[in-house]
Backbone as CSV, one residue per row, in Angstrom:
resi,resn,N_x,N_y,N_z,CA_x,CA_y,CA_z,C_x,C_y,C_z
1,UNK,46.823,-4.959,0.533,47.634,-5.402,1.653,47.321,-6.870,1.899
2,UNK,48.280,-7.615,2.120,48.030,-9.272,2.205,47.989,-9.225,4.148
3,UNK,46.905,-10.133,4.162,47.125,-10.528,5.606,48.398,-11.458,6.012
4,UNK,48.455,-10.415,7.277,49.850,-11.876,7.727,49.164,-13.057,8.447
5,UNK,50.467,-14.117,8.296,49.317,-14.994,8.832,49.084,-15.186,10.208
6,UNK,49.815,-14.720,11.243,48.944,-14.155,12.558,47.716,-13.535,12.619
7,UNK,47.386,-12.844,11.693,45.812,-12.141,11.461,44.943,-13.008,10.995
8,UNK,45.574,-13.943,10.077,44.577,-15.155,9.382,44.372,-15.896,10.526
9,UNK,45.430,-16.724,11.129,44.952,-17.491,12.459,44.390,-16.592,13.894
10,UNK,44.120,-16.025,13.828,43.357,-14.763,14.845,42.130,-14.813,14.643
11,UNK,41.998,-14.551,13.077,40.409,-14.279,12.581,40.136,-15.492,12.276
12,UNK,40.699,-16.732,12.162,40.301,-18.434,12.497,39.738,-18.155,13.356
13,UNK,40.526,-18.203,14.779,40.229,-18.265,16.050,39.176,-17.529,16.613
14,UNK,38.802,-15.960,16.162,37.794,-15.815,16.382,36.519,-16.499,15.994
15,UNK,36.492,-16.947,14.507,35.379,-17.341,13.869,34.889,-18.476,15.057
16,UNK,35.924,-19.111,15.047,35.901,-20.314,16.056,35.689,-20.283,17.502
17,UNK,35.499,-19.256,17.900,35.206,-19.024,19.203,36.258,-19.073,19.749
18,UNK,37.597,-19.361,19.786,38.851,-19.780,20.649,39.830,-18.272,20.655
19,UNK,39.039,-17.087,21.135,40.248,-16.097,20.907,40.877,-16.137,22.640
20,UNK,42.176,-15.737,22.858,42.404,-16.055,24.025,43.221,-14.367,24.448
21,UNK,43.023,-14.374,25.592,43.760,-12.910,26.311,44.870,-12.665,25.439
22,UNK,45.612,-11.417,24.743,46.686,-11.309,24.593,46.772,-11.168,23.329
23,UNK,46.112,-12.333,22.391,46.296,-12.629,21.241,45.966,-11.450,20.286
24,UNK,45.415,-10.657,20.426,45.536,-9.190,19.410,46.821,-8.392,19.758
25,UNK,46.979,-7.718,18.679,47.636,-6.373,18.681,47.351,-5.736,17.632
26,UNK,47.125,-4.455,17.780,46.916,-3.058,17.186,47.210,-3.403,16.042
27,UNK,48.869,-3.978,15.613,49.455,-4.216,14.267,48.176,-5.195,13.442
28,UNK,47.376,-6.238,13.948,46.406,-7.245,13.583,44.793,-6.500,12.876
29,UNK,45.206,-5.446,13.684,44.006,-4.625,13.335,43.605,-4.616,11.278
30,UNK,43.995,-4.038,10.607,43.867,-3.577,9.400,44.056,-4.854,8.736
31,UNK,44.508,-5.895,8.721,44.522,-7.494,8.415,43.399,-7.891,8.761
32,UNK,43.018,-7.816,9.851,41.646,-8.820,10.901,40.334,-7.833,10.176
33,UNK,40.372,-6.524,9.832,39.012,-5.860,9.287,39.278,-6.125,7.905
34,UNK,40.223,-5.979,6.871,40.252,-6.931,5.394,39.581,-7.810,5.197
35,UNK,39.583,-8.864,6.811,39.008,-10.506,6.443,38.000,-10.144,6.861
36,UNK,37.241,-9.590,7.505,35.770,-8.878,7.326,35.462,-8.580,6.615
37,UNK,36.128,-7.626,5.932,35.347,-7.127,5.026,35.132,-8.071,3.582
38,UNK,36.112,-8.772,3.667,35.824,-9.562,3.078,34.616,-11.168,2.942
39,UNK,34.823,-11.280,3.989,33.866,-12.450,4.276,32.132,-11.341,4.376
40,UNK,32.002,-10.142,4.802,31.104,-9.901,4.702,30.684,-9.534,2.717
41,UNK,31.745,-9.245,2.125,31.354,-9.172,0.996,31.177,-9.962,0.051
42,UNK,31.575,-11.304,0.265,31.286,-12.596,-0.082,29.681,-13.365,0.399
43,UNK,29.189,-12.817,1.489,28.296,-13.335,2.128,26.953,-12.207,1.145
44,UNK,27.198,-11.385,0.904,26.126,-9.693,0.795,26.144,-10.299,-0.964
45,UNK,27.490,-11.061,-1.951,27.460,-11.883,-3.298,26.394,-12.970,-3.115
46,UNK,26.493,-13.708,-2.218,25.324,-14.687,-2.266,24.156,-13.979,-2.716
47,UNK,23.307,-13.014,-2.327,22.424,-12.907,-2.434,22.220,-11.491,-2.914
48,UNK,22.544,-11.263,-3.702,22.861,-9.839,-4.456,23.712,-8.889,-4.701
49,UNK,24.496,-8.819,-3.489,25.491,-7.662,-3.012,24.842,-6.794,-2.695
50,UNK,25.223,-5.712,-3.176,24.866,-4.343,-2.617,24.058,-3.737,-4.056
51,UNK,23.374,-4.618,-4.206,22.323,-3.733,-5.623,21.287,-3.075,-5.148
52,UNK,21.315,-1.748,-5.388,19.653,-1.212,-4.927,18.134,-1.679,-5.414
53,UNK,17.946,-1.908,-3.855,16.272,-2.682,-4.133,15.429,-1.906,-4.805
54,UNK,14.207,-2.428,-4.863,13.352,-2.192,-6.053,12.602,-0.508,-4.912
55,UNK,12.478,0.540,-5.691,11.979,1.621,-4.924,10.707,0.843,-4.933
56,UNK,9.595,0.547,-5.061,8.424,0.128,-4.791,8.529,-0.922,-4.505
57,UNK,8.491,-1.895,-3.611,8.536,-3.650,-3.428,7.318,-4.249,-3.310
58,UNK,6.053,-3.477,-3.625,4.916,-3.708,-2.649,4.431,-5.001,-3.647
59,UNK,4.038,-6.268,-3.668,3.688,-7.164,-4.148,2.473,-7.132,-4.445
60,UNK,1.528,-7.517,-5.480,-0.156,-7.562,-5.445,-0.309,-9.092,-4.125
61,UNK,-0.342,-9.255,-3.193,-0.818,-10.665,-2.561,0.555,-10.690,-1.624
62,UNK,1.186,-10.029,-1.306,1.925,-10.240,-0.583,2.902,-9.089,0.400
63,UNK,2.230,-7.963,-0.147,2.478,-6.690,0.459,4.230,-6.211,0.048
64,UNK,5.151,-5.858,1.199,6.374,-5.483,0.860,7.084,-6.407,0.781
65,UNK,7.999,-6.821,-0.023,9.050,-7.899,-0.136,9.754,-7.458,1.252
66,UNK,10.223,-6.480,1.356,11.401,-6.277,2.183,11.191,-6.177,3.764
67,UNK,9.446,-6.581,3.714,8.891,-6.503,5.414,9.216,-8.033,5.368
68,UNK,8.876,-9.278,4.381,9.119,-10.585,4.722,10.480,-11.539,5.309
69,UNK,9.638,-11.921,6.365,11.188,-12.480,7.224,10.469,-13.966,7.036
70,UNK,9.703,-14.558,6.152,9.930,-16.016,6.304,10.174,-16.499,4.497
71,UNK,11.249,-17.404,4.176,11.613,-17.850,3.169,10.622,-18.393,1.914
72,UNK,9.691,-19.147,2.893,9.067,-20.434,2.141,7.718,-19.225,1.710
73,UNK,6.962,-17.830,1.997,6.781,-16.651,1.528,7.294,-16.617,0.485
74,UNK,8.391,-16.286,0.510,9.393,-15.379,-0.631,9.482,-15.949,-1.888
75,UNK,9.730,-17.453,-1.401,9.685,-18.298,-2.186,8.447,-17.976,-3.480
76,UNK,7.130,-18.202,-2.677,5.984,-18.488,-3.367,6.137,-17.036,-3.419
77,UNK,6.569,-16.330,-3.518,6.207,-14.586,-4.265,6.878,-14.518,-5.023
78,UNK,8.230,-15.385,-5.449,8.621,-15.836,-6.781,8.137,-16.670,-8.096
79,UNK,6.946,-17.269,-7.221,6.551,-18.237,-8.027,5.225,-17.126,-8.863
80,UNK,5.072,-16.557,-7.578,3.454,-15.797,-8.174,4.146,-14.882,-9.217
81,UNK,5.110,-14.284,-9.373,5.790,-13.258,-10.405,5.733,-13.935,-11.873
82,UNK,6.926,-15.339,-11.511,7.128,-16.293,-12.918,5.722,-16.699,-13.378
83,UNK,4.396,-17.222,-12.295,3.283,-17.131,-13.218,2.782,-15.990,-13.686
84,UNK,2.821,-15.204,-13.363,1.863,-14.252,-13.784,2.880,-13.982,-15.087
85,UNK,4.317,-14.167,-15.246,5.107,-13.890,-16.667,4.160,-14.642,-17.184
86,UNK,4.673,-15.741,-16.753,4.221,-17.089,-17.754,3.070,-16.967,-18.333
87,UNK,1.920,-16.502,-17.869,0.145,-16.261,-18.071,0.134,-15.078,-19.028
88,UNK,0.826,-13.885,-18.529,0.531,-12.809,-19.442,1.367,-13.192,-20.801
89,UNK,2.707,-13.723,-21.030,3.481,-14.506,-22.390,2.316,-15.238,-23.060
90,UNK,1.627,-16.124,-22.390,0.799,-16.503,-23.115,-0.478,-16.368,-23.583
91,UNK,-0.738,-15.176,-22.731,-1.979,-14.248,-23.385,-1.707,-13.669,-24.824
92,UNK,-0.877,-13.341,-25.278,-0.460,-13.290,-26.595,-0.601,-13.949,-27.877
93,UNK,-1.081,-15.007,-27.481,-0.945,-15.926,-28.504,-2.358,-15.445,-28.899
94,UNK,-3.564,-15.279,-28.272,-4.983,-14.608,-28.192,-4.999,-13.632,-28.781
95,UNK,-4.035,-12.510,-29.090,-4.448,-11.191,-29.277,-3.665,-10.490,-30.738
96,UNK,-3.851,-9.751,-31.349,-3.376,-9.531,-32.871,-1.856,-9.389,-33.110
97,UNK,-1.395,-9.860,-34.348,-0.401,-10.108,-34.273,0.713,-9.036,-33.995
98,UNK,-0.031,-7.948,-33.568,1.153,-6.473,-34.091,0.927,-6.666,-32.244
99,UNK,0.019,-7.339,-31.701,-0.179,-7.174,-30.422,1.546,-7.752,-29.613
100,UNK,2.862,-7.463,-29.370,3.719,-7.948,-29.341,4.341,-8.116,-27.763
101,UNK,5.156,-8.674,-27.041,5.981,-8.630,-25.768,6.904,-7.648,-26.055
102,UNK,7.749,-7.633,-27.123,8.586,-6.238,-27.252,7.766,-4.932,-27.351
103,UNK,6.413,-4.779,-27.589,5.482,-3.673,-27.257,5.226,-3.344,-25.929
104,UNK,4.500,-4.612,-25.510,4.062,-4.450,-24.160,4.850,-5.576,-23.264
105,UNK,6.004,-5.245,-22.641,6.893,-5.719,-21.943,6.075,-6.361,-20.200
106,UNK,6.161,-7.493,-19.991,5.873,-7.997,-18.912,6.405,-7.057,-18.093
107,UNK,5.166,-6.425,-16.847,5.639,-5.559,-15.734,5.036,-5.870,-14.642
108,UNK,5.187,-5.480,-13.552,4.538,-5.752,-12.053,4.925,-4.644,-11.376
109,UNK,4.118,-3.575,-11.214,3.926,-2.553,-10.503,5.338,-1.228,-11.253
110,UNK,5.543,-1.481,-12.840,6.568,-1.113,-13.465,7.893,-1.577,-13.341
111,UNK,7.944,-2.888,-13.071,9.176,-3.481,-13.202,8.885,-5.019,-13.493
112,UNK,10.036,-5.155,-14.040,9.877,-6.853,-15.266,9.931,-7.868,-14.150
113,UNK,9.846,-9.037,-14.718,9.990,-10.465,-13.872,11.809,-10.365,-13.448
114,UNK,12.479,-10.737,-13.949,13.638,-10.874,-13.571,14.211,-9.941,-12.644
115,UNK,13.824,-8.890,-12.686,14.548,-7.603,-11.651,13.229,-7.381,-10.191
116,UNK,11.757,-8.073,-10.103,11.502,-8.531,-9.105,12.054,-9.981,-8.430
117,UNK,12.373,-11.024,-9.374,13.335,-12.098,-8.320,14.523,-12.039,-7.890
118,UNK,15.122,-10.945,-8.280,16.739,-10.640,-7.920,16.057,-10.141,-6.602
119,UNK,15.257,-9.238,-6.618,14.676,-8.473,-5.535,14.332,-9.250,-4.212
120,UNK,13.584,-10.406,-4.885,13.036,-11.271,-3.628,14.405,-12.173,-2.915
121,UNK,15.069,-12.603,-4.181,16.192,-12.994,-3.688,17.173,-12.638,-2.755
122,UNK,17.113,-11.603,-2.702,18.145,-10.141,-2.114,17.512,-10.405,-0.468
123,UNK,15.663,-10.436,-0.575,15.240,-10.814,0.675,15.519,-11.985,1.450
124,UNK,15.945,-12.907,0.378,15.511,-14.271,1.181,17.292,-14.203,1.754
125,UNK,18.032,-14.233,1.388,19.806,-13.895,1.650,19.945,-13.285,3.035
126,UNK,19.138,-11.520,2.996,18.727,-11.146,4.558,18.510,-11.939,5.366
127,UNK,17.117,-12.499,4.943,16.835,-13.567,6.331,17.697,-14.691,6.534
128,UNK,18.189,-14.988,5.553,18.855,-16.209,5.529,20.234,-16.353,6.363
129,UNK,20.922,-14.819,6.075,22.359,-15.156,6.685,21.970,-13.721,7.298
130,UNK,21.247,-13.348,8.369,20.680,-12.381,8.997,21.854,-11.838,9.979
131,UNK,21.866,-13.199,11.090,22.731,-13.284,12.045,23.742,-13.087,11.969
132,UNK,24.846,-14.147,10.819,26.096,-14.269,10.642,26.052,-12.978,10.454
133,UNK,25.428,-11.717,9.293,25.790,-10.577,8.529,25.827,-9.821,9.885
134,UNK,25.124,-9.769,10.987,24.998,-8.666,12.083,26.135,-9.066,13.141
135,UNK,26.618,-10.497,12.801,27.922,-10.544,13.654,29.485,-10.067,13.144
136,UNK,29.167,-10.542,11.504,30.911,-9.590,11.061,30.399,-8.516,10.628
137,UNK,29.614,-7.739,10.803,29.368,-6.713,10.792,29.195,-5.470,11.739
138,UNK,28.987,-6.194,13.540,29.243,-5.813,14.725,31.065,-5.823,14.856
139,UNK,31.871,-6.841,14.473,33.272,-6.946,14.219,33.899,-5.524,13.832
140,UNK,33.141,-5.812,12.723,33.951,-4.490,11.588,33.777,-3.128,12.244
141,UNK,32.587,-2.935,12.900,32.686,-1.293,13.768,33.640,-1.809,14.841
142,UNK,33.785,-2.566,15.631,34.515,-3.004,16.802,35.825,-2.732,16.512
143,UNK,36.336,-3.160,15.144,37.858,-2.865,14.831,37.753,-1.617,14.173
144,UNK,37.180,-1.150,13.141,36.819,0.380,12.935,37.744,1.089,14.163
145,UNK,37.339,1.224,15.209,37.551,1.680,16.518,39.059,2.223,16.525
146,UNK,39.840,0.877,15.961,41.283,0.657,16.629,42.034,1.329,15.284
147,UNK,41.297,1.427,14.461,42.128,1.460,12.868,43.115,3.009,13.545
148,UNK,44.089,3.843,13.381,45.002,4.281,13.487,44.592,5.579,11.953
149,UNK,44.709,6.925,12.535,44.514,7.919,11.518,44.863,7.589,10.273
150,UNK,46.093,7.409,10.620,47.000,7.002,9.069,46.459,6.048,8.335
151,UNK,46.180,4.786,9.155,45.632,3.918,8.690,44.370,4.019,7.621
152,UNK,43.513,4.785,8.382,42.013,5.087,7.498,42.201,6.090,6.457
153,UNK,43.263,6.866,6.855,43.449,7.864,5.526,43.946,7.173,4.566
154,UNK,44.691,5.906,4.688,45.776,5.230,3.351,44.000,4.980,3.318
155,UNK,43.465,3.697,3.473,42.502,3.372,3.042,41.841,3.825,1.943
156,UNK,41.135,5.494,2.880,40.050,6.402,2.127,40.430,6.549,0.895
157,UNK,41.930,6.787,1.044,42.931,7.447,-0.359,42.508,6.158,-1.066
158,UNK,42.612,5.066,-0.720,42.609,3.769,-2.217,41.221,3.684,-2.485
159,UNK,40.173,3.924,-1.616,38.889,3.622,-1.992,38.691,5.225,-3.325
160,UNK,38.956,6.181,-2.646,39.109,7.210,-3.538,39.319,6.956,-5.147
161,UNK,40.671,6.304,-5.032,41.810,6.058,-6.107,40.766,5.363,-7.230
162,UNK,39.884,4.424,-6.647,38.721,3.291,-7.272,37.714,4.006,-7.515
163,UNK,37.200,4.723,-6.598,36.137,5.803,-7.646,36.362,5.993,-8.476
164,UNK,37.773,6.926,-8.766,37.820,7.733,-10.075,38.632,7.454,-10.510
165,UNK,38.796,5.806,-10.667,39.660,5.251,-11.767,40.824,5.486,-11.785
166,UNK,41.834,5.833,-10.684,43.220,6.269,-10.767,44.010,5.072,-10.373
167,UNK,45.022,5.385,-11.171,45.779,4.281,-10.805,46.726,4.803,-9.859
């Protein structure tokens, strides 16, 4: 469904603080939660989307990734991961030649370097766009509200349709 552009300049106006008495109607509804959902799913791409976090996050030196709410942390718990790659890659060079990285695969608490910085990354995005995410995201239940039976059933039906691949 394309937004009309009364819904586009609405959901301007909200972003912008300038919504004024009157200016909704019911019809705005299912347009105005699209651009939510959209801007929230653009915002959730920055920093991972919706990938499931690591079941264990617990860091050696830094406890849970997903308890940390300060950046410049997260940061350096990225750095401590890439060294410790970097250190154990080059412990290799020390040890026999059958001794290999495709044998013994760089891990941290059973998971590789790259799929703990997506992880930390995923954290730093939270904190980062914390607010904005808990405000179009307070939106989206707010209009939720107004959506119209029919309305959520066409929906369910297309989200459906995308599960299981139907055209």
């Amino acid at each position: 469904m394309a937004k009309s552009k009364e819904a586009g300049n609405a959901a301007s106006n909200v972003e912008q603080g300038l919504a004024k008495a009157g200016q909704f109607t019911t019809d705005m509804v299912p347009d105005l939660l699209q651009v939510l959902e959209e801007k929230i799913k653009e915002l959730k791409k920055k920093f991972g989307g919706d990938e499931k976090p690591l079941t264990n996050d617990n860091l050696d030196g830094f406890g849970n990734i997903s308890s940390i709410d300060k950046v410049p942390n997260l940061i350096r718990a990225i750095s401590s991961v890439r060294g410790r790659e970097a250190a154990y890659k080059a412990a290799f060079s020390e040890t026999a030649p059958e001794i290999t990285l495709e044998r013994f695969p760089f891990e941290i608490n059973g998971t590789g370097a790259d799929a703990w910085v997506k992880h930390i990354n995923q954290q730093i995005g939270k904190v980062t766009y914390k607010d904005e995410l808990a405000k179009l995201e307070k939106g989206r239940e707010l209009l939720k509200k107004h959506v119209s039976k029919e309305m959520q059933f066409a929906t369910d039906m297309s989200e459906f349709k995308d599960v299981f691949g139907m055209k």
